[in-house]
DRENNUPA-813373 format. One record per residue (C-alpha): x, y, z. Coordinates in steps of 0.001 Angstrom, whole numbers, plus 500000, padded with zeros to 6 digits. Last residue first. Layout:
XYZ/...
//
This chain:
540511500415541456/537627498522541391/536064500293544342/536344503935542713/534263502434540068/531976501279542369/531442504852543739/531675506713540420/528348505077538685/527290506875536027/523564506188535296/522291505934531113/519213506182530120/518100505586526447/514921506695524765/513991506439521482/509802507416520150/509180506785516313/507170510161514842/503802510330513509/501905509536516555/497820508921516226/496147510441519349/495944507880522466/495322509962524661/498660511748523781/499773512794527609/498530509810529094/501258508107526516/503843510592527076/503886510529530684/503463506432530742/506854506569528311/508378508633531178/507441506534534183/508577503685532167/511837504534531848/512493505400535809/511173502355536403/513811500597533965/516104503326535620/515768502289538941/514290505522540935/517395507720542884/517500510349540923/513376510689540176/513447514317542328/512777515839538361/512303513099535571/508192514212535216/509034517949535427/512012517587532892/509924515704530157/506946518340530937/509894521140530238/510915519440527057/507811519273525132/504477516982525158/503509518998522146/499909520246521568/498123518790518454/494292519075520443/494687514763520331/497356514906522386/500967515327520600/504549514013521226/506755516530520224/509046515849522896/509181512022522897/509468511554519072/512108514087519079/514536511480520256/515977511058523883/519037510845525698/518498511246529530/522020511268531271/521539509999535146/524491511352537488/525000508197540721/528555509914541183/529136512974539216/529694513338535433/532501515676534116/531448516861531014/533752517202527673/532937519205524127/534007517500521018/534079519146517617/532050519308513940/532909521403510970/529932521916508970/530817522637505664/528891520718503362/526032521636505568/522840518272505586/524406515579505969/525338514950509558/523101517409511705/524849521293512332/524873522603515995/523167524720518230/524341525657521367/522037524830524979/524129521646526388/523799519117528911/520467520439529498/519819520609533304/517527518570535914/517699518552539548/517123515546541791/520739514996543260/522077515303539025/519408514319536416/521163515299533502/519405515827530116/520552514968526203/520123518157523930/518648517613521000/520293516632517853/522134519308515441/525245516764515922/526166516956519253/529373515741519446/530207513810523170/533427513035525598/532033512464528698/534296512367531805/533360509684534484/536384508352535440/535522505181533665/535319506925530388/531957507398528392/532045508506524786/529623510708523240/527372510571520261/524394512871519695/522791512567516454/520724514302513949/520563512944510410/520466513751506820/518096512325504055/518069513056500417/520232510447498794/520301512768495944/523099514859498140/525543512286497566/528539514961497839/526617516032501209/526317512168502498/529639511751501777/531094515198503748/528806514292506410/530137510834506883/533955512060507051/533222515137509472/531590512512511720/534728510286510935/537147513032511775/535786514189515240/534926510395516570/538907509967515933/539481506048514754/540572503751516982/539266500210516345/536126500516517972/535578503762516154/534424501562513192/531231501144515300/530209504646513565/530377503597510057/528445500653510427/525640502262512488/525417505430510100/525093502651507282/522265501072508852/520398503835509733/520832505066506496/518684501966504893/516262502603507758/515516505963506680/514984505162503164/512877501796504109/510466504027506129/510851507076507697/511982510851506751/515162512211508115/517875510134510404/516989510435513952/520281509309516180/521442508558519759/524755507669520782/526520505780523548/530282504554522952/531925502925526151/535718503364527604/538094502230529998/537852498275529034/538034499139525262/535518500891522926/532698499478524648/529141499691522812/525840501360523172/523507501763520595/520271504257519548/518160504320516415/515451506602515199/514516506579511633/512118503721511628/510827500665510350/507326499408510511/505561502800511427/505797504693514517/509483502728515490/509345502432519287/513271502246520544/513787501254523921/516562501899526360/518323501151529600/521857501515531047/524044501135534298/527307502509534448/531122501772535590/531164498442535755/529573497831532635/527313494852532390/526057494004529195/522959495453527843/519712493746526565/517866494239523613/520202496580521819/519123498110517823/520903495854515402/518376493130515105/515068495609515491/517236496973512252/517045493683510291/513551492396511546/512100495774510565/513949495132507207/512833491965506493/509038493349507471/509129495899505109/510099493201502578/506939490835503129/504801494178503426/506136495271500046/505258492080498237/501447491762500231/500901495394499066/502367494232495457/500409491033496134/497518492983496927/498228495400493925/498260492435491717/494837491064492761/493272493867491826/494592494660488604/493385490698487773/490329491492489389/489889494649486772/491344493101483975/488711490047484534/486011492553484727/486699494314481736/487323490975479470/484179489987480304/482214493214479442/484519492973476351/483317489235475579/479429490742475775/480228493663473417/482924491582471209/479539488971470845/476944491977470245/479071493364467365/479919489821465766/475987489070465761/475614492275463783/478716491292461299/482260492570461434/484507491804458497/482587493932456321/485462495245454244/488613493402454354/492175494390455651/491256493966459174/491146495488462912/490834494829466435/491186496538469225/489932495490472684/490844499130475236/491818499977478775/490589500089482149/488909503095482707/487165502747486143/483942502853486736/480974504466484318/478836506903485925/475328506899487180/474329509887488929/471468508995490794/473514506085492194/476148508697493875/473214510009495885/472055507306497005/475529506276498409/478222504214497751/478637503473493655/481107501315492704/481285501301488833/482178498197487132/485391498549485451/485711499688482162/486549498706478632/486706500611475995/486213498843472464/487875499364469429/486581497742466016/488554498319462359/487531497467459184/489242498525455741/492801499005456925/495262499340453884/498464499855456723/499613503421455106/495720505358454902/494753503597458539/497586504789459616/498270507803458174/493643509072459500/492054510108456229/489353507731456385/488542507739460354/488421511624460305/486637511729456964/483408509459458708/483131505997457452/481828504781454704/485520503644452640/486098502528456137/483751499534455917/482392497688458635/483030499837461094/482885499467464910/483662502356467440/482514500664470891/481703503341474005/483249506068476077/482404508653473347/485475510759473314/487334507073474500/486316505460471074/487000508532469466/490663508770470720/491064504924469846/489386505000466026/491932508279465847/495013506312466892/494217503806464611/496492501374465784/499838501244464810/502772498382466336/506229498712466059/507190496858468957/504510495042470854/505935491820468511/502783489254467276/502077486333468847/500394484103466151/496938482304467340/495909481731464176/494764485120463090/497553487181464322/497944488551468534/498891491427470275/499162492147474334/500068495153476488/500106497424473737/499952501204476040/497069503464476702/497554507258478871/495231507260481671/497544509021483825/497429505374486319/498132503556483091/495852502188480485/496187498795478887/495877498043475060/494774494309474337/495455494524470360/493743491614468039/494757491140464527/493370489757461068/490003489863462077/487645486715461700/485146488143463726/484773485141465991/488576483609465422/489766487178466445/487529487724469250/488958483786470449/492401484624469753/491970487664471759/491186485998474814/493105483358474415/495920486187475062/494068487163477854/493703484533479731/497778483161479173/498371486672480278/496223486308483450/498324482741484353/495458479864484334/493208479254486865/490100479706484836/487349482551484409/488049483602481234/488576480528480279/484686479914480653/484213483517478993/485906482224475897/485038478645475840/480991480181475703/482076483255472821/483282480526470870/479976478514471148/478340482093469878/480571481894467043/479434478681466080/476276479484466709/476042482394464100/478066480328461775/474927477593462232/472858480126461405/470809482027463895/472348485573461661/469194485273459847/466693485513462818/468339488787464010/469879488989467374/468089490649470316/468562487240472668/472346487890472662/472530490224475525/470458487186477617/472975485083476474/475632486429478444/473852486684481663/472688483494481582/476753482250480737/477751483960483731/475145483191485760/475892479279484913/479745479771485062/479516480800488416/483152483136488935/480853485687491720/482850488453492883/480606490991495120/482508494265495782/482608495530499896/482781498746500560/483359500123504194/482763503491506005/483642506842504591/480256507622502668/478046506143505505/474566504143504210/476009500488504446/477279500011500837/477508496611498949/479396497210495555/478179494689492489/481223493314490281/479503490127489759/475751490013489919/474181490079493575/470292489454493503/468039491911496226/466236491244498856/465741494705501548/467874496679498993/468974500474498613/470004501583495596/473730502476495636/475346500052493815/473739497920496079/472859499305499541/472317498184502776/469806500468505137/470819502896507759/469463500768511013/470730497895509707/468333495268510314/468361491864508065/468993493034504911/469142490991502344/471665489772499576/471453487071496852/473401484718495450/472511482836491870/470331479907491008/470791477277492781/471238479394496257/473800481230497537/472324483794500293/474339486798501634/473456488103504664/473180491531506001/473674494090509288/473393491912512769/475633493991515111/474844496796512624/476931499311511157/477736502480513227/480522501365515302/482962500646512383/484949497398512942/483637494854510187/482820491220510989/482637488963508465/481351485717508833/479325486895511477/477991484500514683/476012487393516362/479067487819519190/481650488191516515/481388491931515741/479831494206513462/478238492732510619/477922490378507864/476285486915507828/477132484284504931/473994482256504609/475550480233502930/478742479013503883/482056479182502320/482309482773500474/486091483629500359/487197487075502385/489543489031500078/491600492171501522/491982496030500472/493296499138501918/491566502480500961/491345503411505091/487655503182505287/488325499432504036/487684498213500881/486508494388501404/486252492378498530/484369489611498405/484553486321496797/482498483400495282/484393480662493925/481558478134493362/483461474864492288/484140474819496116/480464474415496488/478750476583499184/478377474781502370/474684475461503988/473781476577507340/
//
């Protein structure tokens, strides 16, 4: 086992089945890949078809390399399939399965870079060997070294230009960038001598562009005056004086994953476009033609790491935030209740993604009474959780004495006048006195269950409106009188449409069967016996709804004993 220099930065990308992305640096050489840890891999990929001992990747002096050592599909490279085969950067490993992982080969080693480089120079004609010729070749060398630096990617890029605009001696440089539509826009522009010019009121040749992408390869003239009547005529070339102009698409390196894909060669990604242009006639010589070829092929796969790198700091960005707010509602959601002395409680809230809609509470009003709602607000995610929040604030308000009736007709009056918002939310919120009546508004939620002696009933069977969603919607109170040792079930819909792996719900009447004759269970057991129903229920098919459940047991007798 052999270190890999640190000067080396050799690193893969790993597309999983999923589209997601991560980085795995090169260290060690060989660098073993496959399935599981057992075998000693490097990286270890979790699909059951690849190979306990799959590949290796071998750095050596004078470039990597990657065999095969025993898949039982093959390894691929850009879709050929390999037993020994040289890695080049930008080079997609495949393992034979369309849906199963990618992994691109990102080599920064200045000496294959450079070998590469020069080997698409070694058609140039004897005359342009002069020393301009090396000159500009020298350029070309700093420019695909920086290319490959530390430095910030604009800083990269702009040098970049400078150095296709000292080589051709052009008197601008445009670095246009395409969007997800495909649709280009001036990301960078530069003046002979390193001058930053202003994106604003910039003009390309729109037509040297649109036939540069028609074609998908370089338009380069050396004189306009020769060119085609399209490119002659064209306002902006007519009103700016332009004699030469050179526009060059860049692309990413294709990543091929099968055979069959590699039979049908295609170019990757469209990245965006080098422009350049001048004033003179002839500004663009053969050597410059090949140089802006080799420095584009740079400049593509640059863009494309740099592209790469920003959506997993974007990913890593939103990931960093959706956390923050997980940690913000798992903070207001109960982990613990007081004591009441008039009723016991449980819950647990199981967001399905990494914050939810569902959220349940339970606080005293004053010494007599105790707030206990439920609530699914539409959607998930950040939006969901966001109106969480406020429906929390808004309802622990009642603490200081405001009608439950008038602020749930307050909060769906706002959200309906602030209908671009777009959620709306069920809920169930009740109040529980010490003598045991139930004050509760069912807002379009389902209906909580009572386990009374054994037996199980809805608490309620009419419909009503969720918060939100009717401008009208007039919402009341009903009352229940709970009974000594009565067990109210409030639950979210993530419980009863539960699904097993054929899409069937779990539904009300299994949640009814598994609570009935359970009256006189603990409710943290009692809890759990429910959440293990829905689990063996699912076996272990993917949920798409957060699961609440909250259990609250009147108790009368001690009660009756404090008094």
């Amino acid at each position: 086992m052999a270190e890999v220099a640190a000067s080396d930065k050799i690193i893969l990308e790993i597309i999983s089945p999923d589209a997601s992305h991560r980085f795995v640096r090169i260290t060690e050489s060989p660098f073993l890949i496959g399935r599981g840890g057992d075998t000693g891999n490097h990286l270890q990929l979790s699909d059951p078809r690849i190979s306990r001992q799959c590949a290796a990747i071998l750095c050596e002096a004078d470039g990597c390399y990657l065999e095969d050592r025993g898949h039982r599909r093959g390894v691929f490279v850009n879709g050929t399939k390999i037993e020994h085969s040289p890695l080049n950067s930008g080079d997609t490993i495949t393992f034979g399965f369309e849906d199963s992982y990618q992994i691109v080969f990102r080599s920064s080693r200045g000496e294959t870079s450079v070998q590469n480089l020069l080997t698409r120079m070694g058609n140039m004609p004897s005359d342009d060997s002069s020393a301009g010729g090396l000159r500009k070749l020298n350029v070309l060398l700093q420019a695909t070294s920086l290319l490959h630096s530390q430095l910030p990617l604009e800083s990269v890029l702009s040098t970049m230009l400078d150095h296709a605009i000292g080589i051709t001696n052009a008197d601008r440089g445009l670095l246009l960038e395409a969007d997800a539509a495909g649709s280009l826009r001036v990301r960078l522009a530069r003046g002979s001598g390193g001058v930053r010019l202003p994106l604003e009121n910039l003009a390309p040749s729109q037509t040297a562009l649109r036939q540069a992408l028609q074609q998908k390869s370089s338009i380069i003239t050396e004189d306009l005056n020769r060119a085609d009547a399209a490119l002659q005529m064209a306002q902006s070339i007519v009103a700016q004086s332009l004699r030469a102009i050179i526009a060059i698409p860049l692309y990413a390196n294709p990543r091929a994953n099968s055979e069959e894909s590699a039979a049908r060669p295609e170019r990757g990604q469209f990245l965006g476009v080098v422009y350049l242009d001048s004033r003179r006639p002839t500004a663009f010589s053969k050597l410059d033609r090949q140089i802006l070829d080799a420095l584009a092929v740079e400049a593509a796969s640059i863009l494309d790491n740099a592209r790469l790198v920003e959506r997993e700091r974007e990913r890593q960005r939103m990931e960093q935030e959706l956390n923050i707010a997980r940690d913000i509602q798992q903070a207001l959601i109960p982990h613990g209740f007081r004591d009441f002395p008039y009723f016991a409680v449980s819950g647990v809230h199981t967001p399905c993604h990494a914050v939810g809609g569902d959220y349940f509470d339970v606080f005293p009003l004053d010494e007599e009474r105790t707030a206990i709602l439920v609530a699914d607000v539409s959607g998930k995610g950040l939006g969901a959780a966001l109106l969480t929040t406020m429906l929390q604030g808004a309802l622990s308000g009642m603490t200081i004495g405001t009608d439950p009736v008038r602020v749930f007709n307050h909060i769906n009056k706002f959200l309906c006048e602030h209908a671009e918002v777009g959620r709306y939310a069920t809920m169930v919120f009740g109040i529980l006195h010490a003598n045991g009546k139930f004050v509760y508004i069912n807002a379009g939620h389902l209906s909580p269950l009572i386990l009374r002696r054994g037996e199980v009933t809805e608490l309620f069977t009419e419909g009503s409106f969720p918060v939100g969603l009717i401008p009208e919607a007039d919402f009341t109170a009903t009352t229940v009188d709970l009974q000594e040792d009565d067990t109210l079930i409030l639950f979210s819909d993530g419980v009863t449409e539960a699904m097993d792996p054929n899409e069937e719900m779990y539904g009300v009447a299994r949640l009814r069967e598994v609570l009935s004759g359970q009256h006189q269970a603990p409710l943290e057991e009692l809890q759990k016996t429910v959440l293990q129903s829905v689990e063996n229920f699912a076996r272990g098919a993917h949920q798409t709804d957060d699961i609440t459940l909250l259990l609250v047991r009147y108790r009368a007798a001690v009660q009756a004993a404090s008094a």
